[in-house]
C-alpha positions as a printed Julia matrix, in Angstrom:
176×3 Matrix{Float64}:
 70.3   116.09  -26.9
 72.34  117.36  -23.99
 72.78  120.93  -22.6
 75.86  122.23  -21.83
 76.77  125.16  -20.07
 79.08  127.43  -21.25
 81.31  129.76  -19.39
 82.53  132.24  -21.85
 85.31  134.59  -21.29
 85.18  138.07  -21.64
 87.77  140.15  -23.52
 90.28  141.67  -21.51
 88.95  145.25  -21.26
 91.44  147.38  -18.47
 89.31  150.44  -17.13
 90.69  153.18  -14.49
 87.79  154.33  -12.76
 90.02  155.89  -10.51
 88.41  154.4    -7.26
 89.23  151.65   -5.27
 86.61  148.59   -5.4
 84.19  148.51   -2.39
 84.54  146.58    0.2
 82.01  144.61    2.18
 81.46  143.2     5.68
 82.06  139.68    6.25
 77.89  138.91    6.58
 78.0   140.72    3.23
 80.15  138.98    1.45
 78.74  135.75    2.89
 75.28  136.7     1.42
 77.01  137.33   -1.82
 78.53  133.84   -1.43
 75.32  132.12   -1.3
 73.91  133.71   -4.08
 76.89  132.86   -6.29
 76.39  129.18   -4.94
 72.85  129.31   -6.81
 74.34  129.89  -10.14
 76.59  127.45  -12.26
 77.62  130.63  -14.1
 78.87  133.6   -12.18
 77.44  135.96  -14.41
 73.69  134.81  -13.93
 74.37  136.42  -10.57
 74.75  139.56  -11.66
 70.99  141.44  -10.82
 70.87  140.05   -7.6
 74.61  140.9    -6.48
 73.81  144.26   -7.94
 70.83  145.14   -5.66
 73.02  143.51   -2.44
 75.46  146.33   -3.4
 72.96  149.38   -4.15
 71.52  148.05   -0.79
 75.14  148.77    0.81
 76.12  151.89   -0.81
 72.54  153.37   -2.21
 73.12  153.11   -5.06
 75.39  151.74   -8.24
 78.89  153.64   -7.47
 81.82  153.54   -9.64
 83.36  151.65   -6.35
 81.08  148.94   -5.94
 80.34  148.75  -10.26
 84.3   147.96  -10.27
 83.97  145.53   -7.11
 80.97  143.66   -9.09
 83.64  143.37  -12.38
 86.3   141.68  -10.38
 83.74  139.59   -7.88
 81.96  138.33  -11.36
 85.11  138.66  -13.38
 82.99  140.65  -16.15
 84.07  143.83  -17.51
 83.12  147.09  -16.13
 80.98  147.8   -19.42
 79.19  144.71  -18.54
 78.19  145.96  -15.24
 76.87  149.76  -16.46
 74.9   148.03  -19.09
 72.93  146.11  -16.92
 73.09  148.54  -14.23
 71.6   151.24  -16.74
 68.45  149.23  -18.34
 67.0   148.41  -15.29
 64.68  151.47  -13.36
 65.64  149.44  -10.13
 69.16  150.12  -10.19
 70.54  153.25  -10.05
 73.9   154.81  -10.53
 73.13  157.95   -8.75
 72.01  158.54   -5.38
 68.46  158.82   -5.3
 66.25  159.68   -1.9
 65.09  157.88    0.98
 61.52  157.34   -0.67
 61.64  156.79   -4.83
 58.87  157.9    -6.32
 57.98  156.09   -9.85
 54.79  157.27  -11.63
 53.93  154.8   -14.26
 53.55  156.84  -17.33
 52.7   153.89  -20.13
 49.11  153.62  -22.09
 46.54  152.71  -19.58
 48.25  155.18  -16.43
 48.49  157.91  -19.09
 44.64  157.3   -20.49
 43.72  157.19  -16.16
 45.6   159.97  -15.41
 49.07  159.78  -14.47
 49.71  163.41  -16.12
 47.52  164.15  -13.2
 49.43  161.91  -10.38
 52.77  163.41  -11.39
 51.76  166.81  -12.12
 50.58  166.57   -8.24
 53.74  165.18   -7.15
 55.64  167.55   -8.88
 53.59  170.84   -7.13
 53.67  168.46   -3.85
 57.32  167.84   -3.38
 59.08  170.8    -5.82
 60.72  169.13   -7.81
 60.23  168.02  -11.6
 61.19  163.97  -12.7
 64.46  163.04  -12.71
 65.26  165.06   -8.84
 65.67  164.47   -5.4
 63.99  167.02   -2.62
 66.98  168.88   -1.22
 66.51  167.13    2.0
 67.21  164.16    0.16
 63.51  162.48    1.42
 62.17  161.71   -1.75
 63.18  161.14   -5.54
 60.46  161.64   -8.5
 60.65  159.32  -11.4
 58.67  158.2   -14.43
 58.83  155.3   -15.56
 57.2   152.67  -18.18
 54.85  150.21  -17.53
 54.78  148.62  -13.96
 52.4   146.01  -14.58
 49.11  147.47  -12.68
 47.17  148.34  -15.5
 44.05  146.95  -14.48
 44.47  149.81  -11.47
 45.65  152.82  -13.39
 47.12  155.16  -12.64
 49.57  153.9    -9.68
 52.48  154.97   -8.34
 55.57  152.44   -6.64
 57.37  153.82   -4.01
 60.51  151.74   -3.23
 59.29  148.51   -3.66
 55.53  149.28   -2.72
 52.58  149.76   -5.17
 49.92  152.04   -4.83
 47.26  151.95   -6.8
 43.95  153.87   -8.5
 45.25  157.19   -7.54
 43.96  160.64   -7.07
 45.86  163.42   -6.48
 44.36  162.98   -2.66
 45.0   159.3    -2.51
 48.99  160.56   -3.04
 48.76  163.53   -0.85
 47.51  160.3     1.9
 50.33  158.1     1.04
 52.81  160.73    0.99
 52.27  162.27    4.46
 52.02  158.85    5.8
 55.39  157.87    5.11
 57.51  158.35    8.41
């Protein structure tokens, strides 16, 4: 039995997001280059294209969604909807330092009310905000695959784990 790939087409959807498409540097678009080299389809590209962009611009703008569409040749629908189930895109700007409390089964039972409830008093603002210095964005967000160390917090792409509301205070004021 052989495999075959198959490239299908998508259907001609025109959007006006009423931006131009984003434009990259040369080392950029070089990066983005090699990635698309990995894949025999273009759209298998798509997650890691999207965090090369949210890298660029901070996050998933109507500019660079619309420069992913034509780069991938995918519809702009095809971009939000993968932009939008993932907690590691974004499509708004978030701050320097995102916050995500884990808030699933086994952080809940070890208190991640607690941990966010902390964060929340900490930093003034509720989930879902960014301080208005823009430093730090408060999420929650399901399970991050620590349970054994519940409750635990990631902040960009950092875990930290076992927490008490002092543990966060420690982490918090460490961060330059």
């Amino acid at each position: 039995m052989s495999t075959q790939i198959v490239n299908i087409q998508p259907l001609s959807q025109p959007v006006d997001l009423g931006v131009e498409p984003a434009t990259f540097s040369p080392d950029v678009e070089a990066e983005i280059d090699r990635h698309l080299a990995k894949y025999p389809v273009m759209r298998s590209a798509i997650l890691p294209l999207m965090f090369i962009v949210q890298r660029e611009r901070g996050y998933l703008d109507p500019p660079g969604v619309l420069y992913l569409a034509n780069r991938l040749k995918l519809r702009v629908t095809d971009i939000w909807e993968v932009a939008t189930f993932y907690s590691m895109l974004h499509t708004q700007p978030i701050g320097k330092y995102h916050i995500q409390v884990c808030r699933t089964l086994s952080c809940k039972i070890r208190g991640a009310g607690k941990i966010t409830e902390h964060c929340i008093q900490k930093l003034g603002i509720k989930p879902g905000e960014t301080t208005a210095d823009g430093r730090f964005t408060l999420s929650e967000v399901e399970c991050l695959g620590s349970c054994g160390t519940a409750p635990m917090l990631q902040i960009n792409f950092d875990y930290h784990e076992d927490l008490t509301p002092e543990k966060v205070d420690q982490v918090l004021d460490a961060l330059p």
